[in-house]
C-alpha positions as CSV (number, residue, x, y, z in Angstrom):
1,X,0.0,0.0,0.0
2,X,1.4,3.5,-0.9
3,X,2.9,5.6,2.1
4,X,0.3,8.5,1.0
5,X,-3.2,8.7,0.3
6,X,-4.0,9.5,-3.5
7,X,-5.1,13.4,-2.7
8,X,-8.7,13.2,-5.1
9,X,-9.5,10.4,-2.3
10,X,-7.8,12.1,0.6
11,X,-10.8,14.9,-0.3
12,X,-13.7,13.0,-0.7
13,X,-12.9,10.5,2.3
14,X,-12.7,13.6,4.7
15,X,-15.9,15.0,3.1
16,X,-17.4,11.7,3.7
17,X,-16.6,11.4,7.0
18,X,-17.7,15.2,7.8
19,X,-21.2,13.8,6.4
20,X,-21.3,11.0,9.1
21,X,-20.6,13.7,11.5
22,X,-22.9,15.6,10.5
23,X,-25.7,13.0,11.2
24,X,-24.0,12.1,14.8
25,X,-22.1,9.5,13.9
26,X,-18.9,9.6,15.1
27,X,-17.3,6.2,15.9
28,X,-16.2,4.0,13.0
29,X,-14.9,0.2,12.7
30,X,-13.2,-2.1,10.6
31,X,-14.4,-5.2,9.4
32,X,-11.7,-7.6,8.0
33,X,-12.5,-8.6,4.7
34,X,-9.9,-11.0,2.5
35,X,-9.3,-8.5,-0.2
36,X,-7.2,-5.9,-0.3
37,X,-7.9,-2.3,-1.3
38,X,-5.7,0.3,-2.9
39,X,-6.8,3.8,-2.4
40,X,-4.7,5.4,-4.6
41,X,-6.7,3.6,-7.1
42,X,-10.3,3.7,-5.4
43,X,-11.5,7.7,-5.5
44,X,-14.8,7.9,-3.3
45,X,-17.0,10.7,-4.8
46,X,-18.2,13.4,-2.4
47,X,-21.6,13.4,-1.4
48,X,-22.7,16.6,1.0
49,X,-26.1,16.4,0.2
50,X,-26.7,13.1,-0.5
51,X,-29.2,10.9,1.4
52,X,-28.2,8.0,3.5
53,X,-29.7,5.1,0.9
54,X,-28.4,7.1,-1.9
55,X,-24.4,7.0,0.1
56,X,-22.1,4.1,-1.9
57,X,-20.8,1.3,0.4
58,X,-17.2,2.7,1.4
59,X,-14.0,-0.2,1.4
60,X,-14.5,-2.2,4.0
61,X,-10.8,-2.4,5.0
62,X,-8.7,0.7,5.1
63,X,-5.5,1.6,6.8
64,X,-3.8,4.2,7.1
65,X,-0.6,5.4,7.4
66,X,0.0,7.5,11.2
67,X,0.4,10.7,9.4
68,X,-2.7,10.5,7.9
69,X,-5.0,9.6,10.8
70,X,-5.3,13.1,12.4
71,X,-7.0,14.2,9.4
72,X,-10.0,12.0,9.6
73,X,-10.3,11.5,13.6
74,X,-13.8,12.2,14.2
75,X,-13.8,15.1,16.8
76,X,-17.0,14.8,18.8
77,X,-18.5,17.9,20.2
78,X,-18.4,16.4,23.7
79,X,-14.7,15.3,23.4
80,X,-12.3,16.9,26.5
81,X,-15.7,17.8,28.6
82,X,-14.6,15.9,31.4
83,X,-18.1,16.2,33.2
84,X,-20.6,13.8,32.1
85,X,-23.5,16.2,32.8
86,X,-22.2,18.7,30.9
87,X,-21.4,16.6,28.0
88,X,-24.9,14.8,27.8
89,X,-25.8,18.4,27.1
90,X,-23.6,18.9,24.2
91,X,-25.0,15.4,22.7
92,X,-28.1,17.3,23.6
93,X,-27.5,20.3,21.7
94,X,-26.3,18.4,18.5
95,X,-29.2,16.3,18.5
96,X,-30.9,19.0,17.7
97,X,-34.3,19.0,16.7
98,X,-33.7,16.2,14.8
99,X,-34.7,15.5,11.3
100,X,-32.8,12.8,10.7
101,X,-34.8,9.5,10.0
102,X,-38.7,10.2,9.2
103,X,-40.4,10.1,12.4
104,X,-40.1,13.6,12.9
105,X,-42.9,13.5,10.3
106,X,-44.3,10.8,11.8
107,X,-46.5,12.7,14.5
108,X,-43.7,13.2,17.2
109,X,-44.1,15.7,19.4
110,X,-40.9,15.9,21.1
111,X,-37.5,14.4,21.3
112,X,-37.0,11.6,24.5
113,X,-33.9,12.2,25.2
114,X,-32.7,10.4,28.4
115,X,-32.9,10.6,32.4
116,X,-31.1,10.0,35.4
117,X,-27.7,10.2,37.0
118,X,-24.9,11.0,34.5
119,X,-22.5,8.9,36.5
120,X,-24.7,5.6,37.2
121,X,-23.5,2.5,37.4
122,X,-26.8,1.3,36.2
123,X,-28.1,1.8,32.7
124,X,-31.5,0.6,31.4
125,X,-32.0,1.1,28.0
126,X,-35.7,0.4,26.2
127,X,-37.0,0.3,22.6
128,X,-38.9,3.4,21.9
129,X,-40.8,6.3,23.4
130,X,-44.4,5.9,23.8
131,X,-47.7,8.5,23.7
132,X,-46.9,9.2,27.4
133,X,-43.1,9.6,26.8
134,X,-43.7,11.6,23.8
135,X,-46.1,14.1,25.9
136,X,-43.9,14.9,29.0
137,X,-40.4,14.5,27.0
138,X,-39.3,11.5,29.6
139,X,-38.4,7.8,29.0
140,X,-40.8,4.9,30.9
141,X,-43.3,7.6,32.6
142,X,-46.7,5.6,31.5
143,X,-47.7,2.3,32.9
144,X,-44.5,0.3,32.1
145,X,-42.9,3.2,33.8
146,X,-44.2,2.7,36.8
147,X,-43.6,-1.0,36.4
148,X,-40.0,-0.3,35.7
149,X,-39.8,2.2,38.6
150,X,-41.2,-0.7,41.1
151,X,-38.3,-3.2,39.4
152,X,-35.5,-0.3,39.8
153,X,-36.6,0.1,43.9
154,X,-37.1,-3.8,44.2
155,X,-33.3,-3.9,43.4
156,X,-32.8,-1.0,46.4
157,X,-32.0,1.7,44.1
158,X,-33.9,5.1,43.3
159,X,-35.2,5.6,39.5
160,X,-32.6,9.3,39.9
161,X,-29.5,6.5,40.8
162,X,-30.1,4.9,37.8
163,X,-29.7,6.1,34.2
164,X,-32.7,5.6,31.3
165,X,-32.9,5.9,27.8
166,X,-34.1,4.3,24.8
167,X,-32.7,2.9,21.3
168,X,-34.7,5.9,19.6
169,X,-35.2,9.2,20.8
170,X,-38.3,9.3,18.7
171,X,-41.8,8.1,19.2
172,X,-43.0,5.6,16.2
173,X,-46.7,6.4,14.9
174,X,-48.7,3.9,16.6
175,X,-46.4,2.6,19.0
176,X,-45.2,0.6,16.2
177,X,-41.5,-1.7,16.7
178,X,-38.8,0.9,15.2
179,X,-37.7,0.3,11.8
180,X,-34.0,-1.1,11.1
181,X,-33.1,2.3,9.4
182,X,-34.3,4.3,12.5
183,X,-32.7,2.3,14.9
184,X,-29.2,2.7,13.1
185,X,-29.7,5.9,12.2
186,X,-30.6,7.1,16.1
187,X,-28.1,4.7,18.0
188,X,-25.0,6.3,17.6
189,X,-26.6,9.4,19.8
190,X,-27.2,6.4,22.9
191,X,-23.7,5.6,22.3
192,X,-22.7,8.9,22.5
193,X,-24.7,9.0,26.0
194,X,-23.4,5.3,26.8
195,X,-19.6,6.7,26.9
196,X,-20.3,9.4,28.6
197,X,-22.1,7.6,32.0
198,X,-19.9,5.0,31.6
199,X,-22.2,2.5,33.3
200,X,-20.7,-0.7,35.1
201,X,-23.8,-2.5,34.2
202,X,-26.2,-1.5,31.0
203,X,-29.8,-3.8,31.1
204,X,-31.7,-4.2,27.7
205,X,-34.9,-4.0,28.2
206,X,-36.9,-6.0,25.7
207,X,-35.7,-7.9,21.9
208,X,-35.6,-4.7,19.9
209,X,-33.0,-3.2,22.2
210,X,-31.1,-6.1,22.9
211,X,-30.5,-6.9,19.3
212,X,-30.0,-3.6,18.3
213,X,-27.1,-3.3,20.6
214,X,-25.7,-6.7,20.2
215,X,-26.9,-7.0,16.3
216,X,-27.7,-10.2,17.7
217,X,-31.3,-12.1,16.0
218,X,-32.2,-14.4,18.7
219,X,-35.6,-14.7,20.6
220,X,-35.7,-13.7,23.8
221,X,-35.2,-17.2,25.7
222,X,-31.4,-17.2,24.3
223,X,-30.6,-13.7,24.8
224,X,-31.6,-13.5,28.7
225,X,-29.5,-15.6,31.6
226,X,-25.8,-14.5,30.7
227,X,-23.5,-11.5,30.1
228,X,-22.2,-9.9,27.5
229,X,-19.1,-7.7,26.8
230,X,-20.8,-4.6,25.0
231,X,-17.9,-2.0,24.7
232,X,-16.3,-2.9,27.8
233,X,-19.3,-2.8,30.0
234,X,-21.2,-5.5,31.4
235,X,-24.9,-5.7,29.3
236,X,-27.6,-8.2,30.6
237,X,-31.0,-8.5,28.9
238,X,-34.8,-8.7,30.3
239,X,-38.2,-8.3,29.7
240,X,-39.6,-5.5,28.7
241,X,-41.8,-4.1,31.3
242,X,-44.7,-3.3,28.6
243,X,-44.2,-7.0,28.0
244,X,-44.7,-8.1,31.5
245,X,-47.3,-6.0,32.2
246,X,-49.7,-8.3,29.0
247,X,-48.2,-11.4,31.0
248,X,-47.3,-10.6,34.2
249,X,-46.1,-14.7,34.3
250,X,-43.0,-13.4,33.4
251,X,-42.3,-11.1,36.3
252,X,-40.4,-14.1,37.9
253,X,-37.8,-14.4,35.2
254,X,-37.1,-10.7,34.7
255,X,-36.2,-11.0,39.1
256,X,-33.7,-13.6,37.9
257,X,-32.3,-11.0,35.8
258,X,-32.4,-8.1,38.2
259,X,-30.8,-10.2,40.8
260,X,-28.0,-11.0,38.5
261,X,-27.5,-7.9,37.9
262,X,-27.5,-6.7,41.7
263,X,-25.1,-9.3,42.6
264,X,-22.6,-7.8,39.7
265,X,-23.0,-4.4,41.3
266,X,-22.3,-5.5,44.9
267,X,-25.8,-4.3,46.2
268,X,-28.0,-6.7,48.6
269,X,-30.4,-9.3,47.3
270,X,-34.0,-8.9,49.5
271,X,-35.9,-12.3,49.5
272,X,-39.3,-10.6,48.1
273,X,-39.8,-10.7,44.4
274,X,-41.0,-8.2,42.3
275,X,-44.4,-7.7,42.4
């Protein structure tokens, strides 16, 4: 591979990346692939006002030499803010009203952004907003909520100790399940917030946001009953507490998740269940 990058796709790589940024995303990886790919050879054209579908698949391996890194190094607005309140703000900011996927013609109201401590060791993170969530501007305030309120002080802990946020800041028309594009294009905001509060512990709450965050497609009887390594913090999966509330059956398995969870943060195991 050359020492330099060709300088027609020096341009358009940095104007590509500047588009990503400019739709929040901020964090990039590389997937191995077996073929190699010069870039003096491969020109990217730019594409400032191009739509998402309409953006050709970039090389899926690219490495570059150390000189050329600095150029490209995404430079998130929240970067250096060393308090975590603060910097959910700035996420907050370039959030925006957003526009980016097409719920905010969808009947939204208003953006759900997130709640709770920015330095909790305890994340729970849902699908979607609902009517209620989309009325006050608040994640799980409705019935599943207060169900999830009732879970958080089963476990000993307050619902302003805790952190909560969903995979879309957006509330689908109908209460429908998010669409694949919406989830992808809205996630990299939660990620964003997910670096920031640095959780020990993050619970996924429900199928939609446990496969979205571990692009995992499994039903819910594999996910649930083990850890997993999701950026270097601990992620468990559960019910959904919309879910138990239509089969409240359920309510036993999701306190075999909560205790698991408990015992990973140190904190005391009561003998009641969750009601």
């Amino acid at each position: 591979m050359p020492g330099t990058l060709d300088p027609q796709f020096r341009r358009a790589l940095a104007e590509r990346v500047r588009f990503y940024n400019e739709l929040g995303i901020y964090d990039f990886y590389q997937r191995e692939t077996t073929d190699s790919i010069a870039v003096s050879r491969s020109p990217i054209p730019a594409v400032p006002d191009a739509q998402p579908e309409q953006v050709e698949e970039m090389p899926r391996t690219l490495v570059m030499p150390a000189a050329e890194e600095d150029m490209f190094a995404p430079r998130k607005p929240e970067s250096g803010v060393t308090d975590p309140l603060k910097a959910l703000r700035i996420i907050r900011e370039d959030l925006g009203d957003c526009t980016r996927c097409v719920l905010h013609k969808q009947g939204r109201k208003q953006i759900v952004f997130g709640v709770g401590n920015p330095k909790a060791d305890l994340m729970f993170i849902g699908e979607a907003p609902g009517a209620d969530e989309d009325e006050q501007g608040e994640p799980f305030v409705g019935r599943a909520g207060q169900l999830l309120n009732n879970m958080i002080k089963a476990m000993g802990l307050r619902r302003a100790d805790v952190y909560i946020a969903n995979i879309i800041k957006c509330r689908p028309p109908g209460n429908r399940t998010p669409e694949r594009e919406e989830c992808e294009t809205c996630s990299p905001f939660l990620m964003r917030q997910i670096e920031v509060i640095k959780p020990r512990v993050i619970v996924a709450l429900g199928a939609i946001a446990a496969k979205t965050l571990l692009a995992i497609n499994a039903p819910m009887a594999e996910l649930r009953g083990r850890w997993y390594d999701f950026r270097g913090t601990k992620l468990a999966v559960t019910y959904h507490p919309a879910f138990l509330l239509r089969d409240p059956r359920q309510k036993k398995e999701a306190w075999k998740d909560l205790q698991r969870v408990m015992k990973e943060l140190g904190l005391p195991i009561p003998a009641k269940s969750l009601e």
